[in-house]
VOGU-3710 file (C-alpha; in Angstrom, 3 decimals, decimal comma):
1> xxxxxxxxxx> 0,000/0,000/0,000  1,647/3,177/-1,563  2,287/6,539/0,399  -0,416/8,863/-0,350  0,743/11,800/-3,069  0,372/15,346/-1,963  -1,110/17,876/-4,068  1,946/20,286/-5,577  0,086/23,259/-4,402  -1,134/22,258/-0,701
11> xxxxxxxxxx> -1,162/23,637/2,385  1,116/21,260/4,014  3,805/22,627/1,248  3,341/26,462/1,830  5,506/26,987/4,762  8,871/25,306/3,541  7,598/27,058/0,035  7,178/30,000/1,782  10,151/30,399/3,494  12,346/29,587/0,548
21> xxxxxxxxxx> 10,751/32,396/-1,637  11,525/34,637/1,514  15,168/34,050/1,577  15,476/34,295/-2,016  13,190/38,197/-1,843  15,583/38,883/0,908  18,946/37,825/-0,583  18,279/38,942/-4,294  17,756/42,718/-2,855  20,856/42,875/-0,370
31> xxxxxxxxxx> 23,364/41,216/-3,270  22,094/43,488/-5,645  21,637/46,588/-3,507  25,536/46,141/-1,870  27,208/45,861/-5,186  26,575/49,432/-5,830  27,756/50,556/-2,263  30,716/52,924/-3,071  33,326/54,100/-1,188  32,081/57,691/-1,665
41> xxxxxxxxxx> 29,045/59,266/-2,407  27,539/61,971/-4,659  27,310/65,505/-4,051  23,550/65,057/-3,796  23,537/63,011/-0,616  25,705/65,611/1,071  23,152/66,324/3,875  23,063/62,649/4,257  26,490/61,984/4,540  26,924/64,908/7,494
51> xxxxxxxxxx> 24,035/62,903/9,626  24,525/59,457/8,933  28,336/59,541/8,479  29,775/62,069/9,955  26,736/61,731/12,720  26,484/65,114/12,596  23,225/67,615/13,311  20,851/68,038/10,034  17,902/68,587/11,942  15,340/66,220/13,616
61> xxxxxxxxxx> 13,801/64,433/10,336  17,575/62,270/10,601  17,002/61,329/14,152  16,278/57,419/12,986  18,917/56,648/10,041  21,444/58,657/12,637  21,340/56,849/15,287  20,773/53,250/12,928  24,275/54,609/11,057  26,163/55,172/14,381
71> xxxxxxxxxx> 25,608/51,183/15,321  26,483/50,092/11,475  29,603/52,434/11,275  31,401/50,230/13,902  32,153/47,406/11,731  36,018/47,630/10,594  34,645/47,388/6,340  35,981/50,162/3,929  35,500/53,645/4,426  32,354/55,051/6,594
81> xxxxxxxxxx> 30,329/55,814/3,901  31,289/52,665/2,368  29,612/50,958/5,688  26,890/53,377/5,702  25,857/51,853/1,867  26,067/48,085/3,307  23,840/48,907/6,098  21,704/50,561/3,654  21,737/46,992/1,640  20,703/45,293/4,954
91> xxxxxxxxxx> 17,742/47,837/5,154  16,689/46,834/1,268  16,321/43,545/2,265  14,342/44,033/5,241  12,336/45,772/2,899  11,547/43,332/0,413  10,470/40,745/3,039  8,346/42,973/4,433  6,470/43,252/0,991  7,110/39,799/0,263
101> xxxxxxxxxx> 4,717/38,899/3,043  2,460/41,656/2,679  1,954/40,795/-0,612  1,235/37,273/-0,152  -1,113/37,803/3,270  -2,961/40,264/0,961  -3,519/38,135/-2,245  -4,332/35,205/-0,635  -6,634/37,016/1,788  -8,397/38,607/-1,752
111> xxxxxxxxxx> -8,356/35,736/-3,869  -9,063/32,849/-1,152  -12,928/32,908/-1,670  -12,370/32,280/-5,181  -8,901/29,714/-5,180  -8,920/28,305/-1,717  -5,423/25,938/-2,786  -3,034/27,511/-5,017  -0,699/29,353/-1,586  2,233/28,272/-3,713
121> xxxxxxxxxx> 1,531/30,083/-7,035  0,488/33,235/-4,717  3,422/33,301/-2,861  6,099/33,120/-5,987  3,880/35,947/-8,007  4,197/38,065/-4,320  8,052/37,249/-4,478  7,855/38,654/-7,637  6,017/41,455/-7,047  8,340/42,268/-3,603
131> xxxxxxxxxx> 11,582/41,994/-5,605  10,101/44,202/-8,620  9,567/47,077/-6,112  12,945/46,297/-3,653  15,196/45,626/-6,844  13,837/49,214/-8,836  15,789/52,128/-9,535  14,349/54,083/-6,009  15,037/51,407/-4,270  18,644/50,115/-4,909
141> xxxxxxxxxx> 19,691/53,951/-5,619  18,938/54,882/-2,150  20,209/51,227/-0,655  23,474/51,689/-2,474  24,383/55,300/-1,148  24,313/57,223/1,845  20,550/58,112/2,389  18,126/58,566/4,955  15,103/57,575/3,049  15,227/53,831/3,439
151> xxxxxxxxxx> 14,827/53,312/6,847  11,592/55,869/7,835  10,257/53,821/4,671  10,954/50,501/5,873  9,217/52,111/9,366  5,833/52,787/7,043  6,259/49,342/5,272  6,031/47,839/8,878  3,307/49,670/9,931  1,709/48,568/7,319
161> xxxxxxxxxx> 2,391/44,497/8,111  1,126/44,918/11,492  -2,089/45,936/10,014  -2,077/42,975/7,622  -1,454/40,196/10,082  -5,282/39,682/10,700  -4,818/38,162/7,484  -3,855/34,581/7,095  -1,909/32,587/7,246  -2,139/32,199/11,119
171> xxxxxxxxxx> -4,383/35,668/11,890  -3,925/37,293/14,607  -4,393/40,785/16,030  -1,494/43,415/15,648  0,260/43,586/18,261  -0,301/47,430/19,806  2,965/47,375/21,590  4,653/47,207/18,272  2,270/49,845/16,719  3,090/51,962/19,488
181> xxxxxxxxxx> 6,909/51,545/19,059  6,468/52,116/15,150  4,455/55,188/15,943  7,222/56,792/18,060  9,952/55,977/15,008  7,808/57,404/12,904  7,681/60,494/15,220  11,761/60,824/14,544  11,563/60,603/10,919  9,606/63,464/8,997
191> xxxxxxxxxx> 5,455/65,005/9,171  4,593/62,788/6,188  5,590/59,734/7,679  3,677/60,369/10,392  0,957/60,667/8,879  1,022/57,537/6,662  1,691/55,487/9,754  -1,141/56,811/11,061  -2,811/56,279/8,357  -1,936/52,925/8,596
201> xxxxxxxxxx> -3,107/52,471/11,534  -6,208/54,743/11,366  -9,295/52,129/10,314  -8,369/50,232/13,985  -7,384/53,183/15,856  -10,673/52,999/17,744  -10,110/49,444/18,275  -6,748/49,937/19,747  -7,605/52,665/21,699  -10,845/50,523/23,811
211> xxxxxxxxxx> -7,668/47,218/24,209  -6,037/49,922/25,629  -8,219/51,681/28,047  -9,732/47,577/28,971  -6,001/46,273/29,648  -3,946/48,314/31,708  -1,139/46,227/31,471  -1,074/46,387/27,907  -1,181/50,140/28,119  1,856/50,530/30,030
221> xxxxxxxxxx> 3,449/47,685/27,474  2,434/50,599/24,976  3,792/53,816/26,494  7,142/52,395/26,999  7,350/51,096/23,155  6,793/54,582/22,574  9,212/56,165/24,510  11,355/53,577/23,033  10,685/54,498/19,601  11,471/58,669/20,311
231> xxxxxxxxxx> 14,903/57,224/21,488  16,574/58,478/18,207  15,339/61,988/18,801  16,976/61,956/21,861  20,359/61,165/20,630  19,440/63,702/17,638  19,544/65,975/19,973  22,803/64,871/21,871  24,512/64,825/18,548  23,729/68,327/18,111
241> xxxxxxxxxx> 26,489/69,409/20,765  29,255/67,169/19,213  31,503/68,063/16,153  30,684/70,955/15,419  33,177/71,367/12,209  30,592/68,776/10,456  27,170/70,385/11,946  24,933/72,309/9,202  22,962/74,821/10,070  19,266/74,107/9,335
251> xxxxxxxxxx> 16,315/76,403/8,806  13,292/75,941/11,080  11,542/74,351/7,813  13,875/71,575/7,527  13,482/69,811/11,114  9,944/68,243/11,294  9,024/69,655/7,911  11,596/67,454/5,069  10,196/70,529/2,931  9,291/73,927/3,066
261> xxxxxxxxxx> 5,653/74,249/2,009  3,838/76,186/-0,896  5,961/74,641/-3,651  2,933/73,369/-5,363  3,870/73,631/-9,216  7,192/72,693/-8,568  6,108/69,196/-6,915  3,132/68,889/-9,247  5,836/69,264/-11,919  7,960/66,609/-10,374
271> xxxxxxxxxx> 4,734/64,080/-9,629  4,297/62,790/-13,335  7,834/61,990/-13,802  8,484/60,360/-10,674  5,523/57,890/-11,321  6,346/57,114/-14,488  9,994/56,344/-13,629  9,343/54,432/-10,410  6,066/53,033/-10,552  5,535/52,124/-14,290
281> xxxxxxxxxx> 1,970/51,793/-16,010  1,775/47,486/-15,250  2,415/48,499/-11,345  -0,567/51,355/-12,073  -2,873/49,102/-13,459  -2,437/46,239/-11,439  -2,594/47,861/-8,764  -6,246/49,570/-9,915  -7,476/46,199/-10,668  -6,279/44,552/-6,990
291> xxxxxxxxxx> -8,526/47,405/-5,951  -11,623/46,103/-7,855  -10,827/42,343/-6,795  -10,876/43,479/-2,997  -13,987/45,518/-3,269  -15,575/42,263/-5,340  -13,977/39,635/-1,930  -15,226/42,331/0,519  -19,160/41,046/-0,805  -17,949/37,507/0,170
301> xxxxxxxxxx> -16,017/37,258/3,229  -18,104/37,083/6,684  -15,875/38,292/10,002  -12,453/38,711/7,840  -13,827/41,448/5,190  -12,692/44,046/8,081  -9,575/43,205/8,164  -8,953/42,835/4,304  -10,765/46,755/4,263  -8,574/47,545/6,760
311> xxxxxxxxxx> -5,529/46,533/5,020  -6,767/48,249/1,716  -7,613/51,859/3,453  -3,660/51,559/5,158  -2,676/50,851/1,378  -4,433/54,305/0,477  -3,356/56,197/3,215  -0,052/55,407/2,664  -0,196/56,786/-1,268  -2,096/59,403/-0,540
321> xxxxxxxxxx> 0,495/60,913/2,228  2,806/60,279/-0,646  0,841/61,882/-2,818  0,751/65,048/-0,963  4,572/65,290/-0,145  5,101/64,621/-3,884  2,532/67,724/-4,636  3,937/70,169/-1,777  7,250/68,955/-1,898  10,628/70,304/-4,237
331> xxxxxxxxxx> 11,140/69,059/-7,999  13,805/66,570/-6,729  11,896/63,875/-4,730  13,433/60,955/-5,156  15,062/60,576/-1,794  11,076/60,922/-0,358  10,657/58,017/2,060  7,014/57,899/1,731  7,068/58,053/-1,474  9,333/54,714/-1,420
341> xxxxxxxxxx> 7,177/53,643/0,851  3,917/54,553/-1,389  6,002/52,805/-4,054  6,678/49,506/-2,125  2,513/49,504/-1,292  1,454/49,443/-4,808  3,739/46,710/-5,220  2,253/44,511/-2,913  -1,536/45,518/-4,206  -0,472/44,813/-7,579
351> xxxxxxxxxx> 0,572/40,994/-6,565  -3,320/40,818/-6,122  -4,310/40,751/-9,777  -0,884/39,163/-10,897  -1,694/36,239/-9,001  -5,173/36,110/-10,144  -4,706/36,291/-13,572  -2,141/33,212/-13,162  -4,646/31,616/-10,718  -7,761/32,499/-13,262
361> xxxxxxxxxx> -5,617/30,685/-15,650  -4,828/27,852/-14,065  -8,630/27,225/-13,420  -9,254/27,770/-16,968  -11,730/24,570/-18,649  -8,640/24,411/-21,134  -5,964/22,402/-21,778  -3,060/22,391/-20,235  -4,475/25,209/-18,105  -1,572/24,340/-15,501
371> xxxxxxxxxx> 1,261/24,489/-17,378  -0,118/27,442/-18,805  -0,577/29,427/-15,397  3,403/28,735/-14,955  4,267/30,568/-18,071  2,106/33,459/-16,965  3,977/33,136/-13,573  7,871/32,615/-15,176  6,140/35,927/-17,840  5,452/37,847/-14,207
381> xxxxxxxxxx> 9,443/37,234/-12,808  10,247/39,346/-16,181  9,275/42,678/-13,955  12,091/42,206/-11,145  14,437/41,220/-14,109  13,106/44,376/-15,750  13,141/46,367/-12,648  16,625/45,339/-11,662  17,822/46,370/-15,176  16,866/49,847/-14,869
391> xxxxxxxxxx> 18,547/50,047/-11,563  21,802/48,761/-12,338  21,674/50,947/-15,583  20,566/53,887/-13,663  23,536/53,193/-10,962  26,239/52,795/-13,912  25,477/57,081/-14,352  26,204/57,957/-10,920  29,416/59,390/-9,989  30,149/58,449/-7,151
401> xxxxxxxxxx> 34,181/59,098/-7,151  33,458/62,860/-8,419  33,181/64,236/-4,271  36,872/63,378/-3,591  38,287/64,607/-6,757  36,842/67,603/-6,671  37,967/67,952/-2,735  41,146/67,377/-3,800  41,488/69,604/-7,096  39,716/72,517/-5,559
411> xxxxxxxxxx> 41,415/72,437/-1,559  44,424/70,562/-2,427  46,258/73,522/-4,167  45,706/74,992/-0,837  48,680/76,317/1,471  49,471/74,159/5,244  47,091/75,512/7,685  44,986/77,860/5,460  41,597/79,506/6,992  38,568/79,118/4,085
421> xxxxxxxxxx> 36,048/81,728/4,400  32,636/80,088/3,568  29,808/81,877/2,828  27,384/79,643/0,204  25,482/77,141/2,220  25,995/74,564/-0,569  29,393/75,128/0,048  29,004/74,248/3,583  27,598/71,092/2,880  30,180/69,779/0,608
431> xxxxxxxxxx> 32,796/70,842/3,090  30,947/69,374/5,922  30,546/65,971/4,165  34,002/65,962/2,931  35,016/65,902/6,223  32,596/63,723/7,455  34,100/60,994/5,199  37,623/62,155/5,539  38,110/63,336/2,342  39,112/67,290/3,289
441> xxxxxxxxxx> 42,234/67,927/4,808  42,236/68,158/8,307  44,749/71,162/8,773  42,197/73,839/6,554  40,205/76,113/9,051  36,649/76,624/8,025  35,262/79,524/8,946  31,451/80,295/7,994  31,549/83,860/7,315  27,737/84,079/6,530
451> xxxxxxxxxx> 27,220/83,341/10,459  29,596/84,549/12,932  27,590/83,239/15,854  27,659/79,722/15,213  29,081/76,653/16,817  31,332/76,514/14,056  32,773/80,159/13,873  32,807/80,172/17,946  35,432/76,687/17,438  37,459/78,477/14,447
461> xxxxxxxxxx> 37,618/81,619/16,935  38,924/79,746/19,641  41,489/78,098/17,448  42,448/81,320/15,414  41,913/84,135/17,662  42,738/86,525/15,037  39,936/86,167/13,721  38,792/88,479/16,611  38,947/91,524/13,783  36,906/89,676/11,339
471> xxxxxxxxxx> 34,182/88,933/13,289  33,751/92,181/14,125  33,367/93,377/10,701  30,373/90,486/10,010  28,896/90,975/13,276  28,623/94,357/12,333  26,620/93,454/9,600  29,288/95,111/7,401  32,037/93,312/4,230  35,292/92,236/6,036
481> xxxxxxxxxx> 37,106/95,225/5,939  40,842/95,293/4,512  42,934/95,602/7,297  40,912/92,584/8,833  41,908/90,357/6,234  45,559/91,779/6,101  46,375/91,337/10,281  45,011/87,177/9,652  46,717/87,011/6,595  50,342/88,178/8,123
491> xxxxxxxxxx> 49,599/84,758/10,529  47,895/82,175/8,186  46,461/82,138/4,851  43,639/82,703/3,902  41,208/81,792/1,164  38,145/83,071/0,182  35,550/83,670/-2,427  35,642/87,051/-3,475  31,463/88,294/-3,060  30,003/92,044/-5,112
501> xxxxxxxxxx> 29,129/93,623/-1,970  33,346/93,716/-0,560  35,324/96,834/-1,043  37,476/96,760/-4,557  40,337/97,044/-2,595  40,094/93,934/-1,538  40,307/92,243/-4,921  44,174/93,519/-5,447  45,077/91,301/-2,663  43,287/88,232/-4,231
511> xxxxxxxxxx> 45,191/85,475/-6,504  43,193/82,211/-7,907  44,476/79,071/-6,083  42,522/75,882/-6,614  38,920/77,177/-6,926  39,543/80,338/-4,334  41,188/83,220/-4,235  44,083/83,731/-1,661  44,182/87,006/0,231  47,990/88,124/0,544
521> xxxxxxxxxx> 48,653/90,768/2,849  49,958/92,672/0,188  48,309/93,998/-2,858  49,445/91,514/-6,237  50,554/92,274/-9,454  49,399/91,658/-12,899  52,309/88,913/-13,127  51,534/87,253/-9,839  47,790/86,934/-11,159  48,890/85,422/-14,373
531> xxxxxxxxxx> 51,372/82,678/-13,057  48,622/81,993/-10,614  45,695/81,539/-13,851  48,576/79,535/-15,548  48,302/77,025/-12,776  44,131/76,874/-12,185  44,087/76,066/-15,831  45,119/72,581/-15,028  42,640/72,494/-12,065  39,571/73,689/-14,565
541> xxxxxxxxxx> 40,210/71,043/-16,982  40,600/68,034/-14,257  37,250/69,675/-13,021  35,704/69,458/-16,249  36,788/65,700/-16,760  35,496/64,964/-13,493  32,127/66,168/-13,029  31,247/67,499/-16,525  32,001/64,200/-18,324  30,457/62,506/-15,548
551> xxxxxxxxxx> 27,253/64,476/-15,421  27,188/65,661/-11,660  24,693/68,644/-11,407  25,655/69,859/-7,814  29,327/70,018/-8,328  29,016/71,824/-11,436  26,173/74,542/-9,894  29,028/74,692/-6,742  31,950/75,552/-9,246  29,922/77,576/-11,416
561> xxxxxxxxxx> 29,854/79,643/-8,086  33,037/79,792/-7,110  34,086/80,495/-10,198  31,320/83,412/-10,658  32,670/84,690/-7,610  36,394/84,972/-8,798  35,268/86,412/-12,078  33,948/89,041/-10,138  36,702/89,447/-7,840  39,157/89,961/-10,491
571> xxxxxxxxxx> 36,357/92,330/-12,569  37,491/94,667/-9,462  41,187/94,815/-10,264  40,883/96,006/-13,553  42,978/93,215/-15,182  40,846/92,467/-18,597  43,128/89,815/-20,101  42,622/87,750/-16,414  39,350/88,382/-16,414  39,221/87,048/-19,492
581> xxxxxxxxxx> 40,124/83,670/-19,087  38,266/83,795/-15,685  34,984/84,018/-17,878  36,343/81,315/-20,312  37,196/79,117/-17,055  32,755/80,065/-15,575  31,902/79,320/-19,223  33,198/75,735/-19,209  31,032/75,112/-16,216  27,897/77,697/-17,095
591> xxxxxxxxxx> 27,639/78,546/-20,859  24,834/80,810/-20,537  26,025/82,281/-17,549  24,099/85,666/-17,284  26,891/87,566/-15,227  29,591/86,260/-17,663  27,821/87,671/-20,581  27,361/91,365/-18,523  31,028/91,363/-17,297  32,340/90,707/-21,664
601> xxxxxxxxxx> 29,715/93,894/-21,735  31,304/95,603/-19,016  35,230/94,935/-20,690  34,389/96,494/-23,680  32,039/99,662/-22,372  34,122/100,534/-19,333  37,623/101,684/-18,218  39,605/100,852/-15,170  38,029/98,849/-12,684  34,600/96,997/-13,465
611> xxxxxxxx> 31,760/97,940/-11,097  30,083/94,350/-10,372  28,217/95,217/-6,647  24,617/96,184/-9,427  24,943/93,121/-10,968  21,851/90,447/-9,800  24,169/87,529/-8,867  22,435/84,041/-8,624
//
C-alpha cells in the first residue's frame, strides 16, 4: 500500500515554500543593492552623509537613520560611507520581506474565496512582485548610497504588516505594543511619515484605543514602546552638541518639515515623472485592478472582510500621504521616504491581480491550463528582471568618485594651515561631508563667514583668535574690511571667495588658487595673477573631466559659483586679459552664464576697474 501523493500546491507545502521564496526576496535585494555601495558618495547626498556619516546635526527628520548609522559604522569594512551603503543593503532587504509577506497575506486574503489551494503560485507571483519594487531604480539607488530615506520607509512598510497580520496565514491581532513603538519611530523621521503610519493604523485606531483603556497592562506595554521608539530623537539631539566642524545649520523648515511648504507647481511638476519612472503603467494598473478584486472579496467574506478593508484603506493612506509630499514637496523627490514607501505599497496591491490572472488561468476549462498558469507566472518574474535592469543601468550614471576629486582639485592647491572663508550654504555642505568621510584635509580652518555666531565660527575663533577683527566686521553686519583680512593674513592664509558687496580694494590682494582666491597681505601684481591663472588652468580642466564628463549637477552649480565669484573678484582689479580667461574658465562650467555675458559687456564699455556690486548675482 503506496504513500499517499500530496497535491503540488497544498497547504502542508506552503511553509517550507514559503520560506524559501523569503530568503530568495531577501537575498536577491541585499546582493544586488551592496554591489553598488561605493566608497564615496555623490554631491547630492551631502546632507546625508553629514548625519549618517559624519553623525552630525541636520535637523530632527535624521534622528532614525542617525542613530541606525552610528551602530552600522562600527564594523572595521571600507571607508564610513562605504559601511553606511552596506547597512543601507541590509535595510533593502528588510524591505523586500516585508512586501514579500504583505503581498502574499494580501492576495491570498483577496483571492481565497475564489482559489482556496493555489498558496504556492500566490506566494512566488508576491516574491515577484516584492523583488520588482525592492530591486527598482528608487530602491537600490537609495540602498546603495548614503541616504536617509530607506529606513523611515521601511518604518511605514512595517506599519503597514502589522495591520495585515489579521490576514492569514495564522491571523492574529497586531500587536499594539509594536504599533506603538512604530508610531514613536515614525515620530523621529519626517510630518509625512507620520501621517502615513497613522494612516496605517487609522481604520483600527478605535479598536486599539478601547484594548487599551480595557487592559492596563497592555497600556503601560504601549507607552514604553513609545518612549522607546522617540529614542533616536533623543540622541538627535545629543549629537547636536558634538563636532561641530561637520554640523549644518538648518532652517526651522527643515526639522519636522523634510520641505518647506507652498511649492505646489514645482512638486506637481515633479509628480508625473516620478511615477512614471518608479512606478511604471503594469504596477498602475495592477494595482487599480487589486482594488476592484478586494472591493468584489469584501461582498464575500463574513468576520475577515474588516480586516482585508482595513488593510486596503492603510494601502491608500499610505499613497495618498505620498501623494501630498510629492505635490507640496521640491522638484527633486526621489530621496522621499514615503514616497518609497507609497512605491513599495502598490507593489504589494499589484501581486493581487498578478496572481489572479495566473490563478484564473490555471482554473481555466482548457488544456493544459496548468502548465499554462506557470508561463504566466515565469512571464510575471520578467518585472524584477526588468526592474533590476533599470537600476543597475541607472547606478552605472552615478558618480560616485566625483566628491573626492573635486575635494582634492579645488582644496588641495591649498597652502598648510589655510583659513577658508565660507559663505554659500551649498558650500558648507560639501565641506561638511568631505570631512565627514575624511576626504578634506584636516589642517584647513573653516570659517562660515555668513554666520559669525555659530558653533562653528565660535570653534574656528577659539582656534584662530585673530579672527577676533573679522568677526567684528560680520557681526557688524558690514564686508570684512581690509585691514581685517591683512592682520590674519600676516599669521595664516587665507582663502576666500571674493562676493560684489566687498570693497574693490580687496580684490588687489586676491590670486586664484585651486577654486579660491588667496588674500595676501599685500596687494598683487598683474604677473603674480597670471602665473597663478597659468596654474588653475590645469585644475579647470581636471574639473571638467570629473564632473562634466560625468554628469554631476551639484558640483558643477558649486563651481559655477566659485568660479562666478572669482570672475567678479578679479572684474574689481581692472585686469581684462585675467578676467578674461576667468569668464572662459565660468563658461566651461555655465555657458549661458548671465553675469559672464554682462562682465564681456562691461570689458568692452568701461575703463579701469569693473563695477560688479549692481549686478543680480544668482
Amino acid at each position: 500500500m503506496g504513500l499517499p501523493m500530496k497535491r503540488p500546491d497544498s497547504e502542508d507545502d506552503a511553509p517550507a515554500f514559503r520560506a524559501g521564496i523569503s530568503a530568495l526576496v531577501v537575498l536577491a535585494a541585499v546582493v544586488l543593492s551592496s554591489c553598488g555601495a561605493a566608497a564615496s558618495s555623490p554631491a547630492t547626498n551631502d546632507a546625508d552623509v553629514v548625519g549618517i556619516v559624519g553623525l552630525g546635526w541636520t535637523g530632527l527628520s535624521g534622528a532614525l537613520p542617525r542613530l541606525a548609522a552610528a551602530l552600522a559604522l562600527l564594523v572595521p569594512i571600507g571607508t564610513r560611507a562605504l559601511r553606511a551603503a552596506l547597512f543601507g543593503s541590509l535595510v533593502c532587504g528588510a524591505s523586500a520581506w516585508v512586501l514579500f509577506d504583505v503581498g502574499a497575506r494580501f492576495a491570498r486574503a483577496t483571492l481565497g474565496p475564489l482559489f482556496p489551494r493555489a498558496p504556492r503560485l500566490v506566494l512566488a507571483v508576491a516574491g515577484a512582485a516584492a523583488l520588482s519594487a525592492a530591486l527598482g531604480p528608487a530602491f537600490v539607488r537609495e540602498a546603495s548610497s548614503v541616504s536617509s530615506a530607506l529606513l523611515p520607509a521601511l518604518v511605514v512598510l512595517a506599519a503597514l504588516r502589522e495591520a495585515s497580520l489579521a490576514l492569514g496565514p495564522l491571523p492574529r491581532a497586531p500587536r499594539i505594543p509594536a504599533c506603538a513603538l512604530l508610531l514613536g519611530l515614525a515620530v523621529t523621521c519626517d510630518v509625512f511619515v507620520l501621517a502615513a503610519v497613522v494612516l496605517a493604523f487609522a481604520p483600527r485606531l478605535v479598536r486599539f484605543v478601547r484594548r487599551l483603556r480595557a487592559e492596563r497592562e497592555e497600556a503601560k506595554h504601549a507607552a514604553v514602546a513609545f518612549l522607546v521608539g522617540l529614542a533616536p530623537l533623543v540622541t538627535s539631539l545629543a549629537t547636536r552638541a558634538r563636532a561641530p566642524e561637520i554640523a549644518l545649520d538648518v532652517t526651522a523648515s527643515s526639522g519636522f518639515l523634510p520641505v518647506p511648504l507652498g511649492t505646489g507647481r514645482r512638486g506637481l511638476a515633479a509628480f508625473g515623472p516620478f511615477v512614471a519612472t518608479n512606478v511604471g503603467p503594469v504596477v498602475v494598473v495592477c494595482a487599480g485592478a487589486a482594488a476592484v478584486l478586494v472591493a468584489l472579496a469584501l461582498k464575500r467574506l463574513g468576520k475577515d472582510a474588516r480586516s482585508l478593508l482595513d488593510v486596503q484603506l492603510a494601502i491608500g493612506g499610505i499613497v495618498l500621504a505620498a501623494g501630498v509630499s510629492l505635490l507640496v514637496g521640491p522638484s527633486e523627490a526621489r530621496s522621499s521616504a514615503i514616497a518609497l514607501a507609497a512605491l513599495g505599497a502598490l507593489h504589494a496591491e499589484a501581486a493581487v491581480a498578478l496572481a489572479a490572472l495566473a490563478l484564473a488561468l490555471a482554473r481555466a476549462p482548457v488544456p493544459f491550463a496548468r502548465a499554462s498558469a506557470a508561463l504566466v507566472v515565469v512571464l510575471e518574474m520578467v518585472l524584477p528582471v526588468r526592474s533590476a535592469d533599470e537600476a543597475l543601468a541607472q547606478r552605472d550614471r552615478i558618480p560616485h568618485d566625483a566628491t573626492s576629486t573635486w575635494t582634492t582639485l579645488a582644496l588641495g592647491p591649498a597652502p598648510p594651515a589655510a583659513v577658508l572663508l565660507v559663505s554659500h550654504p551649498s558650500l558648507s555642505r560639501r565641506i561638511a561631508a568631505a570631512r565627514a568621510t575624511g576626504e578634506m584635509r584636516g589642517d584647513i580652518l573653516v570659517v562660515p563667514s555668513g554666520d559669525p555666531r555659530s558653533r562653528v565660527a565660535t570653534r574656528a575663533l577659539a582656534t584662530e583668535p585673530k579672527l577676533a577683527p573679522l568677526y567684528r566686521d560680520l557681526v557688524l553686519g558690514s564686508p570684512p574690511e581690509e585691514l581685517s583680512l591683512t592682520q590674519l593674513a600676516g599669521t595664516r592664509p587665507v582663502l576666500v571667495s571674493y562676493e560684489k558687496t566687498w570693497d574693490r580694494s580687496l580684490a588687489r590682494h586676491l590670486t586664484p588658487v585651486g577654486l579660491f582666491g588667496r588674500f595676501d597681505a599685500e596687494p598683487r601684481g598683474v604677473v603674480d595673477r597670471r602665473r597663478a591663472f597659468d596654474a588653475t588652468t590645469a585644475v579647470r580642466d581636471a574639473l571638467s573631466r570629473a564632473i562634466l564628463e560625468r554628469r554631476d549637477p551639484e558640483l558643477v552649480s558649486l563651481t559655477a559659483t566659485l568660479l562666478r565669484a572669482r570672475a567678479l573678484g578679479v572684474a574689481g582689479t581692472g585686469d581684462r586679459e585675467q578676467l578674461s580667461r576667468a569668464i572662459d574658465h565660468l563658461r566651461t562650467f555655465a555657458p549661458d552664464d548671465p553675469i559672464a555675458t554682462q562682465l564681456v559687456r562691461r570689458i568692452v564699455t568701461s575703463k579701469g576697474p569693473i563695477e560688479v556690486s549692481d549686478l543680480p548675482v544668482p
